[in-house]
DOSE-655342 format. One record per residue (C-alpha): residue number from 1; residue in one letter; x, y, z. Coordinates in Angstrom, 3 decimals. Layout:
N
   n res     east    north       up
 NUM   a        X        Y        Z
...
! end
This chain:
559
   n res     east    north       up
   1   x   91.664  125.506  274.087
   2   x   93.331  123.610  276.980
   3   x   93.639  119.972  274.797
   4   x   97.037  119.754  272.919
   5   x   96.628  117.546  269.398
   6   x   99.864  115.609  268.366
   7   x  100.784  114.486  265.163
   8   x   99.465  110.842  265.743
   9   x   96.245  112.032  266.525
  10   x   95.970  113.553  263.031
  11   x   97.075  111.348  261.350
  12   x   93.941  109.099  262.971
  13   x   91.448  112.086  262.611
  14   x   92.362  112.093  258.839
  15   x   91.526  108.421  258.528
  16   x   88.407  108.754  260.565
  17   x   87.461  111.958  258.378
  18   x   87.996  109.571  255.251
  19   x   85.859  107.002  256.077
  20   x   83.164  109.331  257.241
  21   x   83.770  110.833  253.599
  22   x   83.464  107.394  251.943
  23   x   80.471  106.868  253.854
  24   x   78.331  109.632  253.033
  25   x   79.246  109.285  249.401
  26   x   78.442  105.718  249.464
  27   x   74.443  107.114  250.307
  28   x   74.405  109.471  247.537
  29   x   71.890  108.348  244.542
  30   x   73.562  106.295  241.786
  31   x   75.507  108.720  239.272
  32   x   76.549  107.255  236.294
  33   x   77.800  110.038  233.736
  34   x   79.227  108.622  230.092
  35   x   82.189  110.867  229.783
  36   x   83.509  109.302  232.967
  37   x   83.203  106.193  231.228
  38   x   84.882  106.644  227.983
  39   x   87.943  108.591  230.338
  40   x   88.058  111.747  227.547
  41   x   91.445  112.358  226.499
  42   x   92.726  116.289  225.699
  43   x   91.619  115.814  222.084
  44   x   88.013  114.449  223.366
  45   x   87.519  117.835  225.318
  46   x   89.036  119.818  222.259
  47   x   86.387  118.764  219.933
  48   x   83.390  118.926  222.782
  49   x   84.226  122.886  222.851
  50   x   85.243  123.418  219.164
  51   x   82.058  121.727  217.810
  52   x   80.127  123.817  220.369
  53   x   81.330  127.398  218.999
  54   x   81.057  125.370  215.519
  55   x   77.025  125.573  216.122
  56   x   75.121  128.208  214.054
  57   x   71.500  129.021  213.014
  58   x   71.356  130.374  209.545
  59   x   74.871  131.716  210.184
  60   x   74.613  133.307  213.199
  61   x   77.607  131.554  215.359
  62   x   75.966  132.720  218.322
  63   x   78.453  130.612  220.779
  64   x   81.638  131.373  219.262
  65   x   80.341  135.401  219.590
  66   x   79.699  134.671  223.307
  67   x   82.945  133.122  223.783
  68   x   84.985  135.695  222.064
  69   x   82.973  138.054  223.783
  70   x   83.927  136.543  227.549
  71   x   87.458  136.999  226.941
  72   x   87.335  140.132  225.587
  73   x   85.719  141.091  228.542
  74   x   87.776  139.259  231.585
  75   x   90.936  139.249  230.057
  76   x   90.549  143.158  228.633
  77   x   91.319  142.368  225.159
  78   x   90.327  144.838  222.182
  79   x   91.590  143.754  219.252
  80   x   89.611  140.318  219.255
  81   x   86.014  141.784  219.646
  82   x   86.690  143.987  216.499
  83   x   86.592  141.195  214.239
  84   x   83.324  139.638  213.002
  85   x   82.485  136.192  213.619
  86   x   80.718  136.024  209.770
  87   x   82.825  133.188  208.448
  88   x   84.608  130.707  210.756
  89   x   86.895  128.108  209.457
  90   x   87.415  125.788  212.461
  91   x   89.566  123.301  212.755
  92   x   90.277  120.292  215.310
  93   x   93.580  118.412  215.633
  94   x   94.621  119.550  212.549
  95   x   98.702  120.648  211.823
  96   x   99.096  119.098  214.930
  97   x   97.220  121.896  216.829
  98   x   94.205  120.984  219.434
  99   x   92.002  123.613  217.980
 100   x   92.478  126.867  215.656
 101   x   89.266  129.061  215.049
 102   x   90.223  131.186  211.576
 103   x   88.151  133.371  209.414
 104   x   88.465  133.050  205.706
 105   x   89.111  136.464  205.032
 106   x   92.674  135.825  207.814
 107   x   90.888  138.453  209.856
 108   x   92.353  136.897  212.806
 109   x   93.904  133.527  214.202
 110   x   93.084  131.655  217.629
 111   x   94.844  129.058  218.411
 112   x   93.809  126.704  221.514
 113   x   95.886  124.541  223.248
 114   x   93.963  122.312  225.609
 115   x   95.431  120.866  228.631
 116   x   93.173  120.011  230.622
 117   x   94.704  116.940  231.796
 118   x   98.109  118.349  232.758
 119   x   99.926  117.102  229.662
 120   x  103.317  118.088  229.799
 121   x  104.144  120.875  226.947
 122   x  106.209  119.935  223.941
 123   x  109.761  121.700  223.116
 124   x  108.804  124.611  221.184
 125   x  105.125  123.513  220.861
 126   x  103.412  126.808  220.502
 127   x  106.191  128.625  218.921
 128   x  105.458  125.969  216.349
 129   x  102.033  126.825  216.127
 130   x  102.424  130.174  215.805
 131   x  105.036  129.917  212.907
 132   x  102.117  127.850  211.207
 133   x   99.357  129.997  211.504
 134   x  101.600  132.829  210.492
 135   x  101.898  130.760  207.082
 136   x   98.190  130.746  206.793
 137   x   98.468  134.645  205.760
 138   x   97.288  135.711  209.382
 139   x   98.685  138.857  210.160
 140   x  100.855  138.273  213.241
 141   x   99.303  140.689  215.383
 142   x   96.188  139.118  214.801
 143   x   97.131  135.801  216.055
 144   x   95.564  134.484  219.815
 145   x   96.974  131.816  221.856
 146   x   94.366  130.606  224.175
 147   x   96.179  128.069  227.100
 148   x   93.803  126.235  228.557
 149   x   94.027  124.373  231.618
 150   x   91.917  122.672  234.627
 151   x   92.050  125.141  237.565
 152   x   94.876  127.694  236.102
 153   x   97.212  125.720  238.212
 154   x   99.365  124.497  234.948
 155   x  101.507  127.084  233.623
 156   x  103.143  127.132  230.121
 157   x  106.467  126.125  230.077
 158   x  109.109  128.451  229.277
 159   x  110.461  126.327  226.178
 160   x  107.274  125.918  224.714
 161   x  106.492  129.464  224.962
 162   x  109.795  131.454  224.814
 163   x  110.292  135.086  226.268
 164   x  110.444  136.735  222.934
 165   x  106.687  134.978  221.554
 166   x  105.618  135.727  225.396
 167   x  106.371  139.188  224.835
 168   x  105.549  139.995  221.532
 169   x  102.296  138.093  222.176
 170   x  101.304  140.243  225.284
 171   x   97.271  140.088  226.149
 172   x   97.012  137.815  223.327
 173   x   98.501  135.213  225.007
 174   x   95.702  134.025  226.916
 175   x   95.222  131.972  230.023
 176   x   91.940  129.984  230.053
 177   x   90.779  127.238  232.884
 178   x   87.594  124.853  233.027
 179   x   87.242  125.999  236.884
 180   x   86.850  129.613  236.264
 181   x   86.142  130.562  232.398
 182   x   84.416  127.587  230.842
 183   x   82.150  126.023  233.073
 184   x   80.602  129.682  233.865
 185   x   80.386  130.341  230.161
 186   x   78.581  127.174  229.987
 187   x   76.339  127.828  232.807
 188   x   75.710  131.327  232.400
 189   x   75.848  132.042  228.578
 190   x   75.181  128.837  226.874
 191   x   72.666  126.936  228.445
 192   x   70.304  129.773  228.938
 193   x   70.350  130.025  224.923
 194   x   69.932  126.974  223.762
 195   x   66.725  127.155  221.501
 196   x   63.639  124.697  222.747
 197   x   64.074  122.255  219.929
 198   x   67.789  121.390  220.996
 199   x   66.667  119.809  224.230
 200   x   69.329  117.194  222.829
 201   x   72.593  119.582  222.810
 202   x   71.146  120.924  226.461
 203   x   71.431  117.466  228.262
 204   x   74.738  116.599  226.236
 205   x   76.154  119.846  228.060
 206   x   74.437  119.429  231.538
 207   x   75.732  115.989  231.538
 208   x   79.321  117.917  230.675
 209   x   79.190  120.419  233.053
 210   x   78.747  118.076  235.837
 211   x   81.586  115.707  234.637
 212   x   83.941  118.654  234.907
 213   x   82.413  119.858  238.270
 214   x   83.069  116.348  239.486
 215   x   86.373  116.296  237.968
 216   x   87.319  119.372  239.505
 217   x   85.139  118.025  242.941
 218   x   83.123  121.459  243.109
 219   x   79.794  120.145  242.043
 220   x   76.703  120.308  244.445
 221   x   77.196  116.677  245.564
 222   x   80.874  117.351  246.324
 223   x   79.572  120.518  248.884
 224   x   77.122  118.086  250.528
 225   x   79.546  115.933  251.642
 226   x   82.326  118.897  252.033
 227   x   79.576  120.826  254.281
 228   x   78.926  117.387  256.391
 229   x   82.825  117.125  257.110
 230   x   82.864  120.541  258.087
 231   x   80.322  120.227  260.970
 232   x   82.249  117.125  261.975
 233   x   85.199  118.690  262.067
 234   x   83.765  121.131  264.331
 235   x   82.090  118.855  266.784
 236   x   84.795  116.739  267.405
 237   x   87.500  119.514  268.048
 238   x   84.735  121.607  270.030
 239   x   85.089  124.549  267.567
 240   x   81.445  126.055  268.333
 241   x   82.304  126.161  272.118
 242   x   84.824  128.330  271.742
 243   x   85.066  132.246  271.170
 244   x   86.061  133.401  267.176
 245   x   89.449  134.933  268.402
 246   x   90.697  131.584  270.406
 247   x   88.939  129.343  267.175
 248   x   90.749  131.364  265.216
 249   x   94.517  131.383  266.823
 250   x   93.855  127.830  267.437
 251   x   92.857  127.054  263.051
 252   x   96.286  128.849  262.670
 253   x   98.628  127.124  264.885
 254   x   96.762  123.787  263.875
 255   x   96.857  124.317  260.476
 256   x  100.859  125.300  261.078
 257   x  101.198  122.057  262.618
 258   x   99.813  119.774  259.658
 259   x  101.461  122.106  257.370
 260   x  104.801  120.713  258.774
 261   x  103.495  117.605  259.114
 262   x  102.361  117.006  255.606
 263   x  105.684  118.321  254.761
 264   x  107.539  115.755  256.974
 265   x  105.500  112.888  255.575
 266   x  106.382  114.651  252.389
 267   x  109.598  114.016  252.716
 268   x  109.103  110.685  253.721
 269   x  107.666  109.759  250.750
 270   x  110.043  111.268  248.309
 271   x  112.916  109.708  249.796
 272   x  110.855  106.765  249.073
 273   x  110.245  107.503  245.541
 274   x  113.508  108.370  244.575
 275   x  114.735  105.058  245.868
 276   x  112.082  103.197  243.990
 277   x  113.122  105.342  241.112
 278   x  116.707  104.832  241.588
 279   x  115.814  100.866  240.964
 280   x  113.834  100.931  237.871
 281   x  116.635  103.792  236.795
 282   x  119.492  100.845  237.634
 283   x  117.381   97.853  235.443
 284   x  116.939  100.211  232.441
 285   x  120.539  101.402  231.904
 286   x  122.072   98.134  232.860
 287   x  120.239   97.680  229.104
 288   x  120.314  100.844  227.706
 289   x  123.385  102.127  229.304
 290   x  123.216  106.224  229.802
 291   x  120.910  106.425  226.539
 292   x  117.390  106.876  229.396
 293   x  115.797  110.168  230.287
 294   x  113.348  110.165  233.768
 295   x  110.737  112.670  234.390
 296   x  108.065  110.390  235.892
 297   x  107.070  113.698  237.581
 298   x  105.851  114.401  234.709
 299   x  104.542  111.257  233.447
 300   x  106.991  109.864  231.090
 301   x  110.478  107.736  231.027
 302   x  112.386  107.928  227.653
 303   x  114.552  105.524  226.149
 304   x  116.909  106.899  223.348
 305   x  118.581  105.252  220.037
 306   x  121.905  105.047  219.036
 307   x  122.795  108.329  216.005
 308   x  119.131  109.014  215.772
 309   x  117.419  112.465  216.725
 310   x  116.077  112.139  220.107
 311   x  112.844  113.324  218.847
 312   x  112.042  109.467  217.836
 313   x  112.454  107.629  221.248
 314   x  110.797  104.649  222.876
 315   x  108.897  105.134  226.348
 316   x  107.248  104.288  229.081
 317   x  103.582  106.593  229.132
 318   x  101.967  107.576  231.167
 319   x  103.776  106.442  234.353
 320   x  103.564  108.950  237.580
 321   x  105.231  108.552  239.975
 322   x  102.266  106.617  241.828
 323   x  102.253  103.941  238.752
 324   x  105.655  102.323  240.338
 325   x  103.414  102.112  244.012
 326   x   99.564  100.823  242.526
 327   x  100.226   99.439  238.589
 328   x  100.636   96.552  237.572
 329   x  100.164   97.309  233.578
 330   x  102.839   99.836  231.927
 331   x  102.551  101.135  228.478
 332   x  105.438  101.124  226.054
 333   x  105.662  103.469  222.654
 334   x  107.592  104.184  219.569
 335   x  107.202  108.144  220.184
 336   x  107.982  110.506  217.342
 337   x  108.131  114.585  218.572
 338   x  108.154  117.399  216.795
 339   x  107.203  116.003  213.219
 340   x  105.902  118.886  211.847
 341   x  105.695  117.188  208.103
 342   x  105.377  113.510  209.487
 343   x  108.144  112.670  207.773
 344   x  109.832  110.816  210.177
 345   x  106.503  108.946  211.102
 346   x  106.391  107.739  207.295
 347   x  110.446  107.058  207.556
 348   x  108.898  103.982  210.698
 349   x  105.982  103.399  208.745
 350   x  107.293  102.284  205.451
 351   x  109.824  100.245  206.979
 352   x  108.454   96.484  206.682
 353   x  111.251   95.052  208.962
 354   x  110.247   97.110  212.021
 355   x  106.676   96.519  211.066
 356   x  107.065   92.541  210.653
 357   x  109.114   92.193  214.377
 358   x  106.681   94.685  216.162
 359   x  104.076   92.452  214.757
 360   x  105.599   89.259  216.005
 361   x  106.197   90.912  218.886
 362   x  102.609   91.802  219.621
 363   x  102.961   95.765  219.138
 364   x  100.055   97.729  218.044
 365   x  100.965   99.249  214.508
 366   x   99.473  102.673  215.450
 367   x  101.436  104.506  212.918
 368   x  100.358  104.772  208.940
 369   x  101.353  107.397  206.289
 370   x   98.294  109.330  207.192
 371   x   99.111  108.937  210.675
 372   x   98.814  112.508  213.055
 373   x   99.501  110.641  216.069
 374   x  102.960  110.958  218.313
 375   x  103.083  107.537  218.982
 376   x  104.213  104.704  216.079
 377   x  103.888  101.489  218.122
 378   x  102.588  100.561  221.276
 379   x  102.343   97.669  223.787
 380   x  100.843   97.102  227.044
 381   x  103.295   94.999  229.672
 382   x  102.012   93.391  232.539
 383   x  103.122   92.215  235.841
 384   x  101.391   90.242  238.660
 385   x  102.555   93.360  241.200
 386   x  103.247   96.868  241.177
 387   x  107.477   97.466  240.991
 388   x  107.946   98.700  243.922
 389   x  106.182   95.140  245.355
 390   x  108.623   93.105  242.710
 391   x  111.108   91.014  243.904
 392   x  114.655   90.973  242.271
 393   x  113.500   88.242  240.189
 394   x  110.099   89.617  239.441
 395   x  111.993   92.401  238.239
 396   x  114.217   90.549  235.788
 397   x  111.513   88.834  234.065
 398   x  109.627   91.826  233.269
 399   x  112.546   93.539  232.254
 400   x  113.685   90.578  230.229
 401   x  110.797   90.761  228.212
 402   x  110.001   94.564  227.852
 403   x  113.462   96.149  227.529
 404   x  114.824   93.045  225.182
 405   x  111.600   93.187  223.074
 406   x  112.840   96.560  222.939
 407   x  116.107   96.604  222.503
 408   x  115.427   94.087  219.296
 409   x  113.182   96.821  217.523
 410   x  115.419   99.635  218.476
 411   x  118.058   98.092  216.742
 412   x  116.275   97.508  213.504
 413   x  115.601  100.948  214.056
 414   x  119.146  102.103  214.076
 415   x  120.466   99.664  211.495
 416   x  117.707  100.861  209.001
 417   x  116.334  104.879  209.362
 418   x  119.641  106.237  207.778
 419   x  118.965  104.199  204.736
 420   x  116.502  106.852  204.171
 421   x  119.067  109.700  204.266
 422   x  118.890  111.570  200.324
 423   x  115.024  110.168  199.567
 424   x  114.282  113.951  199.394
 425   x  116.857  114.649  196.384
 426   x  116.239  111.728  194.750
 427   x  112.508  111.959  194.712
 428   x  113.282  116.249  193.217
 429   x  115.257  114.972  190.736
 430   x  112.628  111.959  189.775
 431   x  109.981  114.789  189.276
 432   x  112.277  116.915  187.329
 433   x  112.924  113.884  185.126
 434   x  109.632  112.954  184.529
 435   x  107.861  116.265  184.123
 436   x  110.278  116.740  181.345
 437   x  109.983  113.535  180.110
 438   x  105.976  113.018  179.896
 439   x  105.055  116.972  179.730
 440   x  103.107  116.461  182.592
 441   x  102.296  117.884  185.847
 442   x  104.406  116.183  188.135
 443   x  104.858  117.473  191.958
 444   x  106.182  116.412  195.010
 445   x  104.609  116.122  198.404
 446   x  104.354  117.953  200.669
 447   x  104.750  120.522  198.292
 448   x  107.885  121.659  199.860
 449   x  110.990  120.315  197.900
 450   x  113.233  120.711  200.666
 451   x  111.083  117.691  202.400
 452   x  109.947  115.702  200.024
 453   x  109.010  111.968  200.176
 454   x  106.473  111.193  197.823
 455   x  106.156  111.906  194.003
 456   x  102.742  112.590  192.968
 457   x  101.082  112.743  188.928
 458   x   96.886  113.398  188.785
 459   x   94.348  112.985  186.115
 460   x   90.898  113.859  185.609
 461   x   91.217  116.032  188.780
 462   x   87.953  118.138  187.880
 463   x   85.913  115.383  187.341
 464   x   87.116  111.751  188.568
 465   x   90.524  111.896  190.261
 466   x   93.367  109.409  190.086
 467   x   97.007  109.234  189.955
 468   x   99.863  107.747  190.545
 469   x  102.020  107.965  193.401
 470   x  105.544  106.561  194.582
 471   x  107.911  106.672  197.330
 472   x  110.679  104.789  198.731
 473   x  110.793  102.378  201.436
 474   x  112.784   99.674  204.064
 475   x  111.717   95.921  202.715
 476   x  111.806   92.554  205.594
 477   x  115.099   92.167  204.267
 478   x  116.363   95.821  205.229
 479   x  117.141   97.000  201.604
 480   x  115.751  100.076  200.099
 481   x  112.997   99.834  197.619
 482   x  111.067  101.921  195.242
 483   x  107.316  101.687  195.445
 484   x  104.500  102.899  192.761
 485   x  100.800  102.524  193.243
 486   x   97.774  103.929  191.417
 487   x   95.613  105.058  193.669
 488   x   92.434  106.887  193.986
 489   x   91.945  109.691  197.592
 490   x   88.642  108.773  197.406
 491   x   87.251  105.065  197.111
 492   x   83.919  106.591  195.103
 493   x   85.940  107.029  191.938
 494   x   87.845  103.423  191.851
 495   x   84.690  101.833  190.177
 496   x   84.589  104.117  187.300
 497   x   88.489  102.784  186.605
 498   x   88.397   99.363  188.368
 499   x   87.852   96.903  185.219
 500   x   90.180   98.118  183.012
 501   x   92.972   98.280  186.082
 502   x   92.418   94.849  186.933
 503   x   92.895   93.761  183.204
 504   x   95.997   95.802  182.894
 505   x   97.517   94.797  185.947
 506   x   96.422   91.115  187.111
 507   x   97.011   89.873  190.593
 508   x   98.121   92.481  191.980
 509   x   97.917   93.649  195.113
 510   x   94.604   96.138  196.017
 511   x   93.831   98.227  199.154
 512   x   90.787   99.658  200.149
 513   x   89.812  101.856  202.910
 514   x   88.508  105.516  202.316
 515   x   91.654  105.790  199.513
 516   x   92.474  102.997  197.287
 517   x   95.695  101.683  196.394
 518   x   96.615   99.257  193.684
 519   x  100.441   98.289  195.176
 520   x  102.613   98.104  191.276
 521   x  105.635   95.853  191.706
 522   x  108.732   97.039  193.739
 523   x  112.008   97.904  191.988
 524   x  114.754   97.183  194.665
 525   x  117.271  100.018  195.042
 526   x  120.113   97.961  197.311
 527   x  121.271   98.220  200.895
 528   x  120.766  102.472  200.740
 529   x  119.759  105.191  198.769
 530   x  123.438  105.651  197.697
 531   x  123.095  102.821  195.438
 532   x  120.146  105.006  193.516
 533   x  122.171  106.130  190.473
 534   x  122.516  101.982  189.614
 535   x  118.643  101.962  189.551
 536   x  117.791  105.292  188.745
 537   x  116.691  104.280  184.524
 538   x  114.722  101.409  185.395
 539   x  113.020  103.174  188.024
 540   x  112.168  106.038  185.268
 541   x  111.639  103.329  182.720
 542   x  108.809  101.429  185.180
 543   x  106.981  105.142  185.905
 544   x  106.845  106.072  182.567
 545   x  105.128  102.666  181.561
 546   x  102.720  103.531  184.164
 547   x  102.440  106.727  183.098
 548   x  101.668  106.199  179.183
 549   x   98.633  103.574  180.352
 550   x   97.167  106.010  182.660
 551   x   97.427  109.209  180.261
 552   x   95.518  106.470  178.062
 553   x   93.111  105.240  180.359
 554   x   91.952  108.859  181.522
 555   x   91.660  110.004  178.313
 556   x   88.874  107.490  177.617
 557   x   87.360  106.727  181.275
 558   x   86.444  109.299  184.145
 559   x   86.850  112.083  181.707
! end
């Protein structure tokens, strides 16, 4: 080809190719798909696939077989297809894992980590899960890791999955994508078994399938236009007019040239990130001094506290890198990592100072003691442009407000979560004491004394459960208290006890919401736990009193 192309005339073919795109799109029939909608989250696309190899007729889990037997077969796995899929305990979003397929008799173990999204991976994260499942009585060499991604882009990260597991792991350690494994599965195995009378399940996963073909821009619509942009491609750099050896050298050398293009513009446009980046860097540490961790790359911007594990952090998420170019709304958390035994969730959530000023403050209270979420409080912020657009001043009032909103609940934070430290020996000892005391079945929970944080006593268990529980806990005011409630795990038995509660205990406080709690007055401890041995007998004095009218109670109602 005699014409020569330079880089400006790209860069104008690329816009006319994306309008010419837009266009065509623009005359495709209206496609409105629900999932798209509701903007599925990992966990959303978790229980879609774990509630699909959940279905069974009489027993027969007929997708889960065809699943196991996929990967068996394209990632050359023996062990797996020895088992029998008879009994299949199957879990979602439970211990903190996406999804864990187990058979009661701990034949074997698979664990699924969905990341379809691209979330980053967690420190340790499926070492963890591994070291749980190997608690569940799994024989270790049973245990599957199935990593599931997109496209099979995403790779797990080396601290989440560490050389040794890797290793010892081997073909276990599988690597799953939505591109090339599930929406197959789906297409080939699945919908051409779905029994007549489910003609309900077969639209719910046609209407999937195309959201992830979409998604992934590979679905029939997304050719259409791809094979119209091809031909104009074609015409307008003459491609058809010329023989396949000079079409070909001249793809090459083109595609050479935009290569280092793109990569000049690249460059362009990190230079120009980082110095964005390098601003919002300078207004959060003239704050929060060196105590700030960037990895926007990544999606996240951490803010640390003061003599606090830097697994409870505040931060900006999700913000990308394009977020500082296009938003103008930023999302602000309380995040708590690796909390295998929520215990330092329940540490922020039975604080009632943090509580109260987030409240004020217009956080969303996310966390709660039954809370499996990462994320304790939350707050949208919003500006009238995108940073990068901001002027100085701009800047400084959205800083003003975010980071000093901030900066007062991170220091209630600091001044406070150490008041905690020795809950977990006090609450041993208070079950030791009153197990001896009342002859009763006390325990602790979890039932794991060396993190302990609530004391638990039951009655009537086999027929009409109730007991009493207590923990300790951050009042307004910032001292420690001791807290008792009766309480029932299920609101269906508080009738059968409600009457003669209410006539024992007057006015009190009662909350009702799946459990039940009756809140039993507070017994204030002082400015720590330290100052428990002042408070200790009136604390054992108050349980026992409970204790008595409940042994009494149970022994005439709910038996």
């Amino acid at each position: 080809m005699d014409e020569t192309y330079n880089d400006i005339f790209w860069i104008n073919f690329a816009n006319e190719i994306s309008e010419l795109r837009e266009k065509e799109r623009q005359k495709l029939p209206y496609n409105f798909n629900l999932m798209y909608e509701l903007r599925a989250d990992e966990n959303a696309h978790t229980r879609l696939l774990l509630n699909l190899l959940n279905y069974n007729v009489n027993g027969d889990y007929t997708f889960l077989r065809s699943f196991i037997t996929q990967i068996c077969i394209k990632k050359n796995i023996d062990g797996l297809s020895k088992n029998k899929i008879e009994n299949p305990k199957i879990t979602i979003c439970k211990e903190y894992i996406d999804g864990l397929i187990e058979d009661y008799s701990k034949e074997y173990s698979i664990i699924i980590e969905n990341k379809i999204n691209g979330a980053r991976d967690q420190y340790k994260q499926i070492e963890r899960y591994y070291s749980q499942v190997k608690q569940h009585g799994v024989n270790e060499d049973n245990i599957y890791v199935i990593y599931l991604t997109i496209d099979g882009e995403k790779k797990v990260a080396s601290d989440s999955l560490p050389e040794w597991l890797r290793e010892k792991l081997g073909n276990r350690f599988i690597e799953l994508n939505y591109k090339r494994d599930i929406i197959p599965w789906l297409k080939n195995d699945i919908l051409p078994n779905i029994m007549r009378k489910d003609n309900q399940l077969e639209c719910s996963i046609i209407l999937y399938i195309d959201y992830l073909e979409r998604k992934l821009n590979i679905s029939e619509k997304d050719q259409y236009i791809s094979d119209i942009m091809n031909e104009m491609i074609k015409n307008k750099l003459g491609l058809d007019s010329i023989g396949t050896k000079e079409k070909w050298e001249f793809l090459e050398s083109t595609i050479k040239q935009l290569t280092e293009l793109r990569n000049d513009l690249e460059d362009i446009k990190e230079e120009t990130f980082k110095r964005t980046l390098e601003d919002w860097d300078a207004v959060a540490k003239m704050y929060f001094m060196n105590n700030v961790y960037s990895d926007i790359k990544n999606g996240y911007y951490q803010i640390f506290l003061n003599n606090i594990n830097r697994d409870i952090h505040f931060e900006w998420i999700p913000i990308y890198e394009k977020d500082l170019f296009t938003s103008t709304s930023y999302r602000m958390v309380l995040h708590v990592e690796n909390d295998n035994e929520n215990l330092n969730m329940l540490k922020l959530a039975r604080n009632d100072a943090l509580r109260e000023k987030a409240y004020s403050l217009n956080y969303e209270l996310v966390f709660s003691e039954n809370n499996r979420n990462s994320d304790a409080l939350c707050k949208w912020y919003y500006s009238d442009k995108p940073f990068a657009e901001m002027n100085l001043d701009s800047r400084n009032n959205f800083f003003n407000q975010s980071y000093l909103e901030v900066k007062e609940l991170k220091n209630i934070i600091e001044e406070t979560f150490h008041k905690f430290d020795g809950e977990v020996s006090c609450i041993n000892e208070l079950c030791v004491l009153m197990s001896n005391m009342t002859k009763h079945d006390w325990r602790v929970w979890p039932e794991n004394k060396d993190i302990a944080w609530d004391l638990v006593a039951s009655f009537n268990d086999a027929t009409n459960p109730i007991g009493i529980e207590a923990s300790f806990a951050v009042n307004k005011d910032k001292q420690v208290v001791f807290r008792s409630y009766i309480t029932v795990w299920r609101e269906c038995y508080w009738n059968i006890y409600e009457n003669e509660l209410i006539k024992q205990y007057p006015g009190l406080n009662i909350d009702k919401g799946g459990r039940v709690y009756l809140h039993l007055p507070e017994i204030l401890i002082g400015e720590s736990i330290d100052d428990w041995n002042t408070k200790k007998e009136k604390v054992i004095k108050s349980l026992n009193e409970t204790y008595l009218f409940m042994e009494n109670l149970t022994s005439q109602v709910g038996k």
